[in-house]
N, C-alpha and C positions, 0 to 999 in steps of 0.2 A: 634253375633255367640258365644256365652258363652260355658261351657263345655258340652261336652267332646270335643269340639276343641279346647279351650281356657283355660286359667285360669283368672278370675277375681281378680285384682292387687294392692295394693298401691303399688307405682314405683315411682324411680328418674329419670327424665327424662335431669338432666343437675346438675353437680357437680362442676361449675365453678361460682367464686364469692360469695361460700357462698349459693348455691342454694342445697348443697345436703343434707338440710335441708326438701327441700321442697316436698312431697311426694303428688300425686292425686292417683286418684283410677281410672282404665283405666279396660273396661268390653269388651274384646272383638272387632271385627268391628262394627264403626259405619261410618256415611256419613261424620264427624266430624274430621274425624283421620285420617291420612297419613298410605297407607297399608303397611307401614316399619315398621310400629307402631303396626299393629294387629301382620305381622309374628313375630315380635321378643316374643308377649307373645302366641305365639301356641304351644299348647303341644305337645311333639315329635307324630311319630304314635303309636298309642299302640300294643304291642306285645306279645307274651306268654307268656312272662316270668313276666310282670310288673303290676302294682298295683296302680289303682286311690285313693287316701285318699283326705275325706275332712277333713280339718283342722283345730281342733280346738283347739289347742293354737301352739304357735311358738315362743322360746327363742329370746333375743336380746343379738347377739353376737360382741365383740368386733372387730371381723374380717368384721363385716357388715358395721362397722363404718370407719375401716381402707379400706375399700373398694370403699365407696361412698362418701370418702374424697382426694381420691388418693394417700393417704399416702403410700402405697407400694407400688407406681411409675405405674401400669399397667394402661395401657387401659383398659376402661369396656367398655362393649354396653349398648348401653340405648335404651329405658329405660330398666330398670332393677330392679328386685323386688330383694330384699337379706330374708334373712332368714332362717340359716339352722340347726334350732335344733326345730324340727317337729315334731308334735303329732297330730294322727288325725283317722279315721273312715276308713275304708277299703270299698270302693265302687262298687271298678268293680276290677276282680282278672283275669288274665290270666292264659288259660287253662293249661299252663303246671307249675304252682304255685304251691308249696306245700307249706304245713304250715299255712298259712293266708287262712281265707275266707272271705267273704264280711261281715261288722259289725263287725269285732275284732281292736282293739287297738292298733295302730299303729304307729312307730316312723321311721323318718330320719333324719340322721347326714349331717355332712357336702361332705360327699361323694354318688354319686349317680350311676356310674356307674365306669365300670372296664372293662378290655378286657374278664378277667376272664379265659384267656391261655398262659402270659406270665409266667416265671419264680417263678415271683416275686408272682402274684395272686395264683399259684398251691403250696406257698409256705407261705399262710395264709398271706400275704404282701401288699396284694389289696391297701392298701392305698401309697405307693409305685410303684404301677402300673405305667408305664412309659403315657398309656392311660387313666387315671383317669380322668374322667369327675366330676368337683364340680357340687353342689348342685345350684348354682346358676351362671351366669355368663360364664358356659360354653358350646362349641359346641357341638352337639350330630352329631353323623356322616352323617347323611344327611343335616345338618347346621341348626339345629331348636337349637335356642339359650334356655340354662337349666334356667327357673326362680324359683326361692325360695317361702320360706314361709310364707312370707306377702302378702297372697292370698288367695282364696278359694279352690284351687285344689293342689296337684301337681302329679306328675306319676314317678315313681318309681322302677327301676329294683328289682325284690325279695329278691337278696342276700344286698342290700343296705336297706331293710324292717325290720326293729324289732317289734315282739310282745311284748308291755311292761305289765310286770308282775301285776297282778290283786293289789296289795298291795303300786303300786307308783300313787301318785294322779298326774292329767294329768300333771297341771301347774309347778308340782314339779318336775316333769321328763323331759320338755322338756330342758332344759338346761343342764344335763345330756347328751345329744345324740352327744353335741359338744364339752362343757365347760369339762363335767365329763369323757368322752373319751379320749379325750385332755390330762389329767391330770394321768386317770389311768392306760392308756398303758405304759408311763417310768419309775409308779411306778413299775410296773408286772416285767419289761422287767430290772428293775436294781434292783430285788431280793427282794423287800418289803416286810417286815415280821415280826414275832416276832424278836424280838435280832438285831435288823436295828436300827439305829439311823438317821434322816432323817430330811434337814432342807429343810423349806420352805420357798423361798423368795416372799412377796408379797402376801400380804392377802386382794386380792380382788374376780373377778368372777371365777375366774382360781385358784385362792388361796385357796381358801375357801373350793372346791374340793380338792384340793391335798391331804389339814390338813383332809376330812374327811374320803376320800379314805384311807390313808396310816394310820390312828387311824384305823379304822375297820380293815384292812390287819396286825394290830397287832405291828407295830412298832412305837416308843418312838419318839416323832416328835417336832423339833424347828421351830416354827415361826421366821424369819426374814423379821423384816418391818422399813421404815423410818418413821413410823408414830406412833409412843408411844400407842397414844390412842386406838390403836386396840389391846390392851393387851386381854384387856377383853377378846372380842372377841374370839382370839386365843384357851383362856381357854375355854371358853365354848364349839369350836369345836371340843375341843379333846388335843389341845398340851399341852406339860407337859412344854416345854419352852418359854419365850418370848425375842428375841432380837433387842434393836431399834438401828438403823446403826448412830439415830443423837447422840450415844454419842462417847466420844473422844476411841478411839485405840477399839473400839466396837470388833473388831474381836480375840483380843490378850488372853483372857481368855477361847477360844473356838478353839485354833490350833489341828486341830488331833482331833475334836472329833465326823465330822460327816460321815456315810458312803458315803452317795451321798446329794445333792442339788437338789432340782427341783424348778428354777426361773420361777416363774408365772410373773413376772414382765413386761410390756413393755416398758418400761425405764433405760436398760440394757446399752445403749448409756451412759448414767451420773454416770455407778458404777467405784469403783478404783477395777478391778477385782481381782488382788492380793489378795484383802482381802476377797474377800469370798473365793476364790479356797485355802489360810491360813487354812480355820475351815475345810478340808478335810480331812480324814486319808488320810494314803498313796494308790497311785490309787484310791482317788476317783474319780468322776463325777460330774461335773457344768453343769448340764442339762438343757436346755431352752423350754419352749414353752409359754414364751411370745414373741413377736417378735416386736422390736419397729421398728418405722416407720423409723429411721437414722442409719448410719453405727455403728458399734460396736466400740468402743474405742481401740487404739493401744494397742497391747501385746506384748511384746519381750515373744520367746522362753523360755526364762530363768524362766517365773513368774510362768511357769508348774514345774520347777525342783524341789522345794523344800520338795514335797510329791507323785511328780511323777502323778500329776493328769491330767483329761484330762476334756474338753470341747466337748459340742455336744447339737442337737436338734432335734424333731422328729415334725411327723405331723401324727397329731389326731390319728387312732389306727384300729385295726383289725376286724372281724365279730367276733372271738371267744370272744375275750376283749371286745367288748360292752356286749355280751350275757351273761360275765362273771359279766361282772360291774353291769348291769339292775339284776340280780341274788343278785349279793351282796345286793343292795343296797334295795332289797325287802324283802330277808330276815333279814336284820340288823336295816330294818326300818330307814334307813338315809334317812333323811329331807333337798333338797339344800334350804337354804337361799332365799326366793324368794319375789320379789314384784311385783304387776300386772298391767297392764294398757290395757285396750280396745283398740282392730285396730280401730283404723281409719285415717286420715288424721293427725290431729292434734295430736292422739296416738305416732305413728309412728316417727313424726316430737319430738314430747316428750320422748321418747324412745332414740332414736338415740343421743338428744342432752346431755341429761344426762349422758349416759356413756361415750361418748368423754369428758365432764365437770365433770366427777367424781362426779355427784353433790347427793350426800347421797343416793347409790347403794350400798346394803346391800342384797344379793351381785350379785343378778342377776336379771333380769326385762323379765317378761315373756309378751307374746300380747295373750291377751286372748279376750272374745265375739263375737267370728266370725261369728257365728249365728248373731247374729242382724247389722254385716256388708253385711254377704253375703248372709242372708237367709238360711230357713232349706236346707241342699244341702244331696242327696241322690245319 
């Protein structure tokens, strides 16, 4: 029973020992599979408002890794397909849709649905939504569990549907929908602009966005990295600065000189924080969204006093802010760093294991072929 009841899957179906490496591709019922196994990949019912896309290509996001590794402690259902930075074909639109019709271009982030009548949602907040449903992993209120985008379908409420701009090529935009959201709602939201001065920790999948967001949005941007070798790099995204943390009192020539920080990093567990929240002017911001898998290092109260700064972190970003971001990034012609690998079994399984290994991810890995995993799909 394939789509429209199903979505056709690579899934983890066990994350213990070492297994959530191991991805198979699960099509629906068959006489083979346990029916715990079909409802978990059935797609909610379809409703007015929502939108089938086939999918052809789908970012590989670090949150997919820290997911199906249990690094951030939750329970998942399995199986479970992850992936949620989504580009794909508009197939079946519901009637009361505006905007999208069937055959346009299509993206989804890591957010899928919302109440869309608390507070928070009438107050462009939705990803704050107290009922946010993720993109993958999560209940929809009849209990059809939400799977991601390492698959051939997914369904999707409207307001969680982006039309991407004729001028981003697919592969390059889906990492975008989560990585590049992620990065450029703190920039938006903590004043990024000309006359800003703006560091960035961590120049990896997340990094890489930041430097090129906050270069385009017009402000003078330091790289901050423990790894020398990505000077280069840096420069060529755009930064005018480069600082590596492995040299001695690294932060002492940089006190007071930046507005805010945005830590891409998820290794915030192993910083001496003092020294970055040092290079702050006064009230700045030590902003996070990278999220490492261990608690954050002891702080006394005090290590804020010296320039009155402050700590915080957000999660991914709003409808205006993507629509604002996919705009920028079409007309400025920003390019994410991309390398590609076909779904499939052993795709996926190579996918997942590289970015947990850091193993030369320059700087984000997209799954692309999905035609020739799941056939033409209409």
């Amino acid at each position: 029973m394939p789509y429209p009841e199903t979505t056709t899957a690579f899934v983890v179906t066990d994350i213990k020992d070492g297994n959530w490496t191991k991805f198979s591709k699960q099509e629906g019922q068959t006489s083979t599979r346990p029916l715990t196994d079909f409802l978990q990949l059935k797609l909610k019912p379809f409703e007015s408002h929502d939108i089938d896309i086939a999918i052809d290509a789908c970012g590989v996001c670090a949150s997919d890794v820290h997911t199906i590794t249990g690094g951030w402690g939750s329970e998942i259902p399995l199986p479970l397909c992850v992936g949620h930075e989504v580009i794909g074909r508009a197939v079946k639109v519901g009637d009361a849709v505006k905007g999208v019709k069937v055959g346009d271009r299509v993206g989804v982030g890591a957010q899928i649905g919302a109440d869309l009548t608390c507070n928070n949602c009438k107050a462009d907040q939705e990803n704050y939504c107290p009922n946010s449903i993720d993109t993958y992993g999560a209940p929809y209120p009849d209990g059809t569990i939400s799977q991601g985008g390492y698959s051939s379908h997914i369904r999707a409420h409207e307001y969680f549907t982006f039309k991407i701009p004729d001028g981003l090529d697919t592969n390059l935009a889906a990492p975008m929908m989560c990585a590049g959201l992620t990065t450029y709602s703190p920039l938006v939201r903590l004043g990024c602009g000309p006359g800003k001065k703006v560091g960035i920790v961590g120049l990896g999948g997340l990094g890489h966005y930041a430097v090129l967001w906050a270069v385009a949005l017009g402000a003078e941007v330091t790289v901050i990295s423990h790894s020398p070798s990505k000077k280069e790099d840096a420069l060529k995204l755009g930064a005018k600065n480069f600082i590596s943390t492995k040299d001695d009192k690294w932060a002492e020539p940089y006190k007071f000189s930046l507005d805010f920080i945005i830590n891409c990093a998820d290794a915030t567990d192993k910083f001496n924080l003092p020294d970055y929240f040092s290079t702050l002017k006064v009230n700045g911001t030590f902003h996070m969204v990278g999220f490492p898998d261990n608690p954050l290092p002891s702080i006394m109260a005090q290590d804020f006093a010296p320039n009155g700064c402050y700590i915080g972190a957000s999660h991914i970003g709003n409808r205006p802010e993507m629509e604002a971001m996919l705009e920028l990034a079409a007309k400025q012609k920003i390019k994410s760093w991309v390398q590609t690998i076909d779904i499939s079994e052993a795709g996926c399984k190579e996918a997942v294991e590289r970015v947990y290994k850091n193993d030369n991810v320059k700087f984000r890995l997209t799954l692309t072929g999905f035609d020739k995993a799941f056939g033409k799909r209409a």
